[in-house]
C-alpha positions in Angstrom: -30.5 36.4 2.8 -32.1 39.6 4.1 -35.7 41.2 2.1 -32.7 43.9 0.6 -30.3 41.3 -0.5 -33.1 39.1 -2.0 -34.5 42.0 -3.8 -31.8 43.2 -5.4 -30.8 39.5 -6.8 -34.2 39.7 -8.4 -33.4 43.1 -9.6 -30.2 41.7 -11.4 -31.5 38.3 -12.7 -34.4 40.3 -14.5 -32.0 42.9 -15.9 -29.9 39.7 -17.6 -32.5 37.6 -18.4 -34.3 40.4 -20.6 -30.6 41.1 -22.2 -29.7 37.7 -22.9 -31.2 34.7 -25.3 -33.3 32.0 -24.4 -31.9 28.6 -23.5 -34.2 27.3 -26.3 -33.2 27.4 -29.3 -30.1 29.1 -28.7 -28.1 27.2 -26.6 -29.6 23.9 -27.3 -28.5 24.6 -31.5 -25.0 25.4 -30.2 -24.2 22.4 -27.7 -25.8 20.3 -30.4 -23.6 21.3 -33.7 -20.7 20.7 -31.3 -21.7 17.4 -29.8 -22.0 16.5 -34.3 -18.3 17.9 -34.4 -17.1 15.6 -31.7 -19.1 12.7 -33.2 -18.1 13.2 -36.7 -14.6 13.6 -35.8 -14.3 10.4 -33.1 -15.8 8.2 -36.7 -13.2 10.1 -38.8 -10.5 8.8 -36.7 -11.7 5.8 -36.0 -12.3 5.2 -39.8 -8.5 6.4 -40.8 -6.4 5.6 -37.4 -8.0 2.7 -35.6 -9.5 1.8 -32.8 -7.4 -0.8 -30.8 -9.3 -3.6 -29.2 -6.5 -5.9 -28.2 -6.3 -9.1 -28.0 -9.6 -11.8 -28.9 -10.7 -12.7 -25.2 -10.5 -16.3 -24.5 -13.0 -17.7 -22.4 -10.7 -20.5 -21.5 -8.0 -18.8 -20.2 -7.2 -19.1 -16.3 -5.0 -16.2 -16.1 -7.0 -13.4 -16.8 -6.9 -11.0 -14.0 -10.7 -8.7 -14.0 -9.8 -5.3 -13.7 -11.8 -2.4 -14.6 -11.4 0.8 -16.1 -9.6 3.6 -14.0 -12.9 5.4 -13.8 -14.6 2.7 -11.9 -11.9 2.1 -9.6 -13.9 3.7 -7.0 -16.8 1.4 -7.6 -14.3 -1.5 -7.6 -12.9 -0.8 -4.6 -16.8 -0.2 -2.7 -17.4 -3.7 -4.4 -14.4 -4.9 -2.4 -14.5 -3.1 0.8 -17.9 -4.4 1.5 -17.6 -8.2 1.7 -20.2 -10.1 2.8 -21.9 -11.7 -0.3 -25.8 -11.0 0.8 -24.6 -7.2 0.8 -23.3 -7.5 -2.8 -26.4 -5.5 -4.4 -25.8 -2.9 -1.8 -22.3 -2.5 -3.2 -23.6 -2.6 -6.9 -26.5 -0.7 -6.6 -27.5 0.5 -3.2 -24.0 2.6 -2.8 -24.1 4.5 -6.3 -27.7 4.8 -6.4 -27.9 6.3 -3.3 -24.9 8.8 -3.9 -26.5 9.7 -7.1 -29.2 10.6 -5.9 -28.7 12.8 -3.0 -26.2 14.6 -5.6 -29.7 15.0 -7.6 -31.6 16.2 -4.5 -28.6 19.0 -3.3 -30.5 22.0 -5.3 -33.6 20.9 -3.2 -32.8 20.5 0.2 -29.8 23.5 -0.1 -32.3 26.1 -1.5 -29.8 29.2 -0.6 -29.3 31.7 -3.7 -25.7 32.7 -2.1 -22.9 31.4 -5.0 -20.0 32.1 -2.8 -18.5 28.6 -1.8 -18.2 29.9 2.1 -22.1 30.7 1.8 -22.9 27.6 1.1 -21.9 24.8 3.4 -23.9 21.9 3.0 -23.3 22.1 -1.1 -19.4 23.0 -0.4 -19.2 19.9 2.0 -20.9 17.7 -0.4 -19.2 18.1 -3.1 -15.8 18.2 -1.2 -16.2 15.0 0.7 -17.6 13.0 -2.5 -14.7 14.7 -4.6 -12.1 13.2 -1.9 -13.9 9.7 -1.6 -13.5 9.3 -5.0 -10.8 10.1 -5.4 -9.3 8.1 -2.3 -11.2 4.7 -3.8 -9.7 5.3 -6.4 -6.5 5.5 -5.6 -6.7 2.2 -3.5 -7.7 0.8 -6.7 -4.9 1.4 -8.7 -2.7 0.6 -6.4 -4.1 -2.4 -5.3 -1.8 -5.6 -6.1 -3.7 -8.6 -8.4 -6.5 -10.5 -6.9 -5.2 -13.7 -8.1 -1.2 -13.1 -8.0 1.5 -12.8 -5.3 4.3 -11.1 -5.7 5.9 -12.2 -2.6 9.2 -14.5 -3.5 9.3 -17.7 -1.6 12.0 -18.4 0.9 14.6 -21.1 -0.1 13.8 -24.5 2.4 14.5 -23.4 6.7 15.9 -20.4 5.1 19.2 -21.8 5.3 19.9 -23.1 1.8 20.3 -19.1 0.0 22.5 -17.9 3.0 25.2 -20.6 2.8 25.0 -20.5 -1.8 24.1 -16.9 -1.8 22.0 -17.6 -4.6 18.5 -16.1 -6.0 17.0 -18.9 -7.1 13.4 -19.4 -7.1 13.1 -20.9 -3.8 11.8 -24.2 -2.5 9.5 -26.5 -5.3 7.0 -26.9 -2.5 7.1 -23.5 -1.9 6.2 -22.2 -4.9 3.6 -24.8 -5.4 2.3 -23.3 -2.4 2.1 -20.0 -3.4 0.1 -20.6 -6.0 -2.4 -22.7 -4.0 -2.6 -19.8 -2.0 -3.3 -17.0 -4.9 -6.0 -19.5 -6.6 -7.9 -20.5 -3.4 -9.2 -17.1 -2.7 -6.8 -16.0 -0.2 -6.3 -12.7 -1.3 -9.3 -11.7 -0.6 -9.6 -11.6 2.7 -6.0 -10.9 3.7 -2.3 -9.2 2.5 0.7 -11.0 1.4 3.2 -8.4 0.7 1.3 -5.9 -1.7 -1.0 -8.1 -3.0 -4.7 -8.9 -1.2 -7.1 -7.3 0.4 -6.8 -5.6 4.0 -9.5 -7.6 6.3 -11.1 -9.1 7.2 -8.4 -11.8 7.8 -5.0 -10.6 8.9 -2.3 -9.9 7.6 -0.2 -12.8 6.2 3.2 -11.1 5.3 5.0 -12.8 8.7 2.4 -15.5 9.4 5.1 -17.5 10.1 6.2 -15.8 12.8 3.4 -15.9 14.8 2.4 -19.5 14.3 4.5 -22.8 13.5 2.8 -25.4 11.1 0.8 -27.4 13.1 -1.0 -23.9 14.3 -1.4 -23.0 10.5 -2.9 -26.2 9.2 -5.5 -26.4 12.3 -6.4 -22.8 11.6 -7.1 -24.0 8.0 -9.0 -27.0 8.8 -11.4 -25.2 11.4 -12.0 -22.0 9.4 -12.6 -19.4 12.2 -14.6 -16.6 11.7 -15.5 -15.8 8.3 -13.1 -18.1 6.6 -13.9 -20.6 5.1 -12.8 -24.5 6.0 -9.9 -25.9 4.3 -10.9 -30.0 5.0 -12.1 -30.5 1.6 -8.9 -29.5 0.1 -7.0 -31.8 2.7 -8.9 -34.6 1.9 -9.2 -34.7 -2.6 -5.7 -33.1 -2.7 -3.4 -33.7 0.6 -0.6 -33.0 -1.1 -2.0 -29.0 -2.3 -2.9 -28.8 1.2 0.6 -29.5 2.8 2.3 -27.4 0.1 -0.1 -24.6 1.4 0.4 -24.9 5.0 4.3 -25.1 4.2 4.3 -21.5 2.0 2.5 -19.6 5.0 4.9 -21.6 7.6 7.7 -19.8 5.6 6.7 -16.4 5.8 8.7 -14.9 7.7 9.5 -11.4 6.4 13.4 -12.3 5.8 
């Protein structure tokens, strides 16, 4: 902004500000009898209509699926994509805060007097990019399948039995006694079955069976490489769980 340009701003904001009222008590009386009207009428309805608070929450329950609401989705989803547990608080705290305040700091360290989106780069880039990475987190966190389900229906035993009956049945016993060995031990979140789970950073397990027969699948639960965790525990109190496991992610084949 040129000496001209700047001077004739000055010019303008002088001419309104002596026209108009004072942000004090004029404004602040207005927003405040509204903010009584939109207080008064939220306890009217409340009083007359309701508020529904569902059901009693049971502490003892094992099927209750933590989900937030749809405007923390983003914060959800920053929760999830960064994994490692010492960087939790990051993901908490360190993320928002941060974000919050270099939102604070923009009139600061963008100190141009242009108002003209175009003019303004480095307030139009911030606010675009934060407007799209919410609204992208978001997004992956309502579409995101349950961290403790899988939606994926078992395959009936060697894949054999449904062909020849052409029946829908619920598949194998074993099976589905593995599946839900695999939604309960944490599985999801560190890798995908169907549209369920989390995408890293284990691999995809949609076709696991595919790529790797049994015996392949219950050494790579036993040694736990990378990141995941060791399975030996879960061999040794409950053999039986453990087979069942290694037999649901032998059958997934994708047919």
């Amino acid at each position: 902004m040129n000496n001209r340009e700047k001077e004739e701003y000055l010019r303008e904001y002088e001419y309104f500000k002596k026209k108009g009222k004072p942000f004090f008590p004029y404004a602040v009386a207005k927003d405040s009898a509204m903010a009584l009207v939109v207080v008064i009428v939220i306890c009217v309805m409340a009083l007359f209509l309701g508020a529904e608070q569902g059901p009693k929450a049971d502490p003892t329950t094992t099927t209750y699926v933590p989900r937030p609401e749809w405007y923390f989705f983003f914060l959800f989803e920053v929760l999830r994509i960064i994994r490692p547990p010492e960087l939790t608080p990051l993901a908490t705290i360190g993320v928002p805060t941060i974000a919050m305040v270099l939102l604070f700091l923009l009139p600061f360290y963008d100190r141009s007097a242009e108002r003209h989106p175009a003019k303004r780069p480095i307030a139009t880039a911030a606010g675009i990019l934060t407007i799209v990475a919410m609204a992208y987190l978001t997004l992956l966190g309502a579409t995101a399948g349950s961290p403790t389900e899988i939606e994926l229906e078992v395959a009936e035993a060697a894949g054999i039995a449904a062909e020849e009956s052409g029946a829908e049945g619920a598949g194998d016993p074993q099976l589905e006694a593995g599946k839900q060995v695999a939604a309960q031990s944490g599985c999801l979140a560190c890798h995908v079955f169907g549209e369920n789970g989390n995408h890293g950073p284990g691999p995809d397990l949609t076709e696991i069976g595919n790529r790797l027969p049994a015996a392949a699948i219950s050494r790579s639960l036993l040694v736990g490489p990378g990141l995941m965790p060791s399975y030996t525990d879960l061999q040794q109190s409950d053999p039986e769980k453990f087979d069942d496991l290694v037999a649901y992610l032998a059958s997934l084949t994708g047919e």
